[in-house]
N, C-alpha and C positions, 0 to 999 in steps of 0.2 A: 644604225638606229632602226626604229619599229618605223614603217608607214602607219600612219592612223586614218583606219577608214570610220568614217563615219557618215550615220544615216539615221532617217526617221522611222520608225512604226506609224502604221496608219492607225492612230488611236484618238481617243477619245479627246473632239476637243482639237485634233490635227496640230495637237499643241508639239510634237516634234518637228511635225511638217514648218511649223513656222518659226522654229527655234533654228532647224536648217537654214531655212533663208535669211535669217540674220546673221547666219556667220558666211554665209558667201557672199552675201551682197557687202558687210563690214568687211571681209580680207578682201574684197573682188577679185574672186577667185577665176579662175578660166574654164569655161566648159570643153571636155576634153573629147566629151564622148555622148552617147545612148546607154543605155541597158538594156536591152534587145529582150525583151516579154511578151507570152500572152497571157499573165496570169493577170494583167494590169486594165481596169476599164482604157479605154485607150481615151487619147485625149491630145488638144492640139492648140495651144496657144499665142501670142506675141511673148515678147521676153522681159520675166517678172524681173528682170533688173533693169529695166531702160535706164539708162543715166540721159539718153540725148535723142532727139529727133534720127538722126541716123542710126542708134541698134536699136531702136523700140519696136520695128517689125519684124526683127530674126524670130524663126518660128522657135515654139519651146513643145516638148512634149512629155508622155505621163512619168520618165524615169530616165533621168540624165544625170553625168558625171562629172563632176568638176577636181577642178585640182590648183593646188598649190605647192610648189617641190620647194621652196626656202621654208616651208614646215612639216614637211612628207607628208601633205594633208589630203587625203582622196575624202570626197564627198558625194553622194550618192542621193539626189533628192528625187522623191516621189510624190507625182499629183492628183493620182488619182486613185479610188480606191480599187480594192481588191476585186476578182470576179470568184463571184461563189467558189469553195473545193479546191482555191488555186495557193491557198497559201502552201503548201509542202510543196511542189513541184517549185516554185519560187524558192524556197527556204537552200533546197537543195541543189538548182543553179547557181544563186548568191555563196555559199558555201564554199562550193566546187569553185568559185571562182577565189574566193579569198585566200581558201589552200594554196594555192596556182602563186598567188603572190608570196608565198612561203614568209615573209618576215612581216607582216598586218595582223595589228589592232583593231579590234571593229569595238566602235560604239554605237550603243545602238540609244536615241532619243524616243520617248515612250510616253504614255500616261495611263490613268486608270479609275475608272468611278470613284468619284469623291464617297458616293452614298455609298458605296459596300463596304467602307473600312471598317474591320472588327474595332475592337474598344482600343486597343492599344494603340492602333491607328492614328486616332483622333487627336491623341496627342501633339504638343510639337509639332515639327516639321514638316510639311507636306511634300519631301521630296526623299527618293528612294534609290538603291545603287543595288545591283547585283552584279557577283565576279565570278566567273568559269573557274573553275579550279584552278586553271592552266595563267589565267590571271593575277587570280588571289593570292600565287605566289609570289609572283612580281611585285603587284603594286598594293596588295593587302593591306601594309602597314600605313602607306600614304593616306588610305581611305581614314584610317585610326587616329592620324593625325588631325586630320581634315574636322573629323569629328562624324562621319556620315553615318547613315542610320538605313543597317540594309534592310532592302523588303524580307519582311514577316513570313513566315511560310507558316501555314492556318491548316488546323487537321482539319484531315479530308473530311468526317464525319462532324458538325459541330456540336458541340456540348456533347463528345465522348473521346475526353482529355487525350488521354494515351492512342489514339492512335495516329497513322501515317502522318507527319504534316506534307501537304503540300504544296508549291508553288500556285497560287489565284492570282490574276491578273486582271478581272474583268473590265470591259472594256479595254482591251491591249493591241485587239490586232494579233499581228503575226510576233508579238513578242516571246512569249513564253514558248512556242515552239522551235523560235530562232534561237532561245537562250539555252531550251534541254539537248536538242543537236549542236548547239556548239560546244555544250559539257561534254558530252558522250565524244566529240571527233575533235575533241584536245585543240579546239580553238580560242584563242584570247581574246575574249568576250566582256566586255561590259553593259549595261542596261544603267540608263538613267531616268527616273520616272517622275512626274507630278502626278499626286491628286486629285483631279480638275471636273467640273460639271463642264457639259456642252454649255454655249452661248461666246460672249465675247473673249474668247482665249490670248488674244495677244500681252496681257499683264500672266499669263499662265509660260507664256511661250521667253519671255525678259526672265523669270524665273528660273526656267530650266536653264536657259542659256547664258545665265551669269553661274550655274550650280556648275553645268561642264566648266567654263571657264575658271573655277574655283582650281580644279584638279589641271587641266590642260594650259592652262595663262594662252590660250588663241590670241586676245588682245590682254596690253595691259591695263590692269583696273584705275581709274582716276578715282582718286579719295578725295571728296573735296575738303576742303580743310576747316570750312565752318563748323561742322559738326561731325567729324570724320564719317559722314554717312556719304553713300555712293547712291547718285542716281542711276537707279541702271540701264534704264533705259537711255541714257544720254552717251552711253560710248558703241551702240552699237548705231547701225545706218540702215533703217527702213527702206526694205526697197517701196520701187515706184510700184508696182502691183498690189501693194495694198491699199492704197487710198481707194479701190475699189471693191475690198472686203464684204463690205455689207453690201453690193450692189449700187448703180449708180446713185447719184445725187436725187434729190424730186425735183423733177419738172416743173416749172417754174408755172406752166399752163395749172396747175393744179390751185394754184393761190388767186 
């Protein structure tokens, strides 16, 4: 079977960033590793999963690896953002790395200006799939089944129909150049996106991560049976790091 690596784009909204930490703190996955960068602000934390007073002060920092072997699940979450002109030298370590594990999957979690979608955009769904070629063969038709709606590709020049279209991402991060090197070096690539504005992302972030779980079943979905609608946020497990999201509490001196 595939390993499936999966990871966020530092994008817009950090809504893969957060879609990440829902699936490792829901599996509790094990930190196995680092990701050894300098392309990464650096960055030095406690650990966004505390469950208990004893691991709430293991340090965390800006690109750590986790894993799961009862689902070949490598995970790859990053906290901090990029440093200027560093995304390629990253692209092509991460890469160089994936090769190396010769039988990996990389998903990659992403998002993208809500305000730049063209007209057909708007439409429908706000959530997006792109497949490597080397993908699109494998699991193409699952995506057809699923019903998914790949990202658009928008000619280069606007309002002069016929020419090149091509792949826009804005707001992506390292997306679109993780996705055109992993066409061109025959790696099995997927990209999953929302459309999202900056501000409060975590209803953006249950979105994306019930879309991956549509295709991958990481967890199984509970359908409640009132109205066969799913909460979705009810199956996955918030880590403790968020409650401090928007910064602490107000001081109670203020009142």
């Amino acid at each position: 079977g595939f390993i499936l690596f999966l990871q966020p784009a530092v994008s817009v909204g950090n809504v893969g960033q957060l879609a990440i930490d829902l699936v490792i703190s829901t599996l509790d996955m094990t930190k196995v590793g680092y990701f050894y960068t300098d392309c990464l602000v650096p960055m030095v934390g406690n650990n966004p999963y505390a469950t208990a007073e004893e691991n709430s002060t293991e340090l965390s920092i800006n690109a750590e690896v986790y894993s799961l072997p009862s689902k070949k699940l490598v995970v790859l979450q990053i906290r901090s953002p990029f440093i200027k002109n560093k995304y390629r030298p990253f692209c092509e370590t991460l890469l160089s790395w994936v090769k190396s594990i010769k039988c990996a999957r990389v998903v990659l979690l992403s998002s993208s200006h809500a305000y730049q979608r063209d007209d057909e955009q708007l439409l429908g769904t706000p959530l997006r799939y792109l497949l490597t070629p080397d993908l699109e063969k494998a699991v193409g038709g699952r995506m057809k089944e699923l019903n998914w709606k790949e990202m658009e590709r928008v000619a280069a020049y606007p309002g002069i129909s016929d020419t090149d279209k091509i792949l826009h991402i804005p707001g992506g991060g390292i997306t679109k150049l993780l996705f055109t090197e992993s066409c061109s070096e025959g790696i099995q690539m997927a990209v999953l996106l929302k459309f999202c504005s900056e501000g409060d992302n975590i209803p953006d972030a249950f979105v994306l991560v019930n879309y991956l779980n549509e295709w991958l079943q990481l967890i199984k979905s509970e359908v409640s049976t009132s109205n066969n609608s799913t909460d979705p946020s009810s199956q996955w497990k918030i880590p403790s790091s968020w409650r401090l999201l928007f910064g602490n509490g107000l001081p109670p001196a203020l009142f």
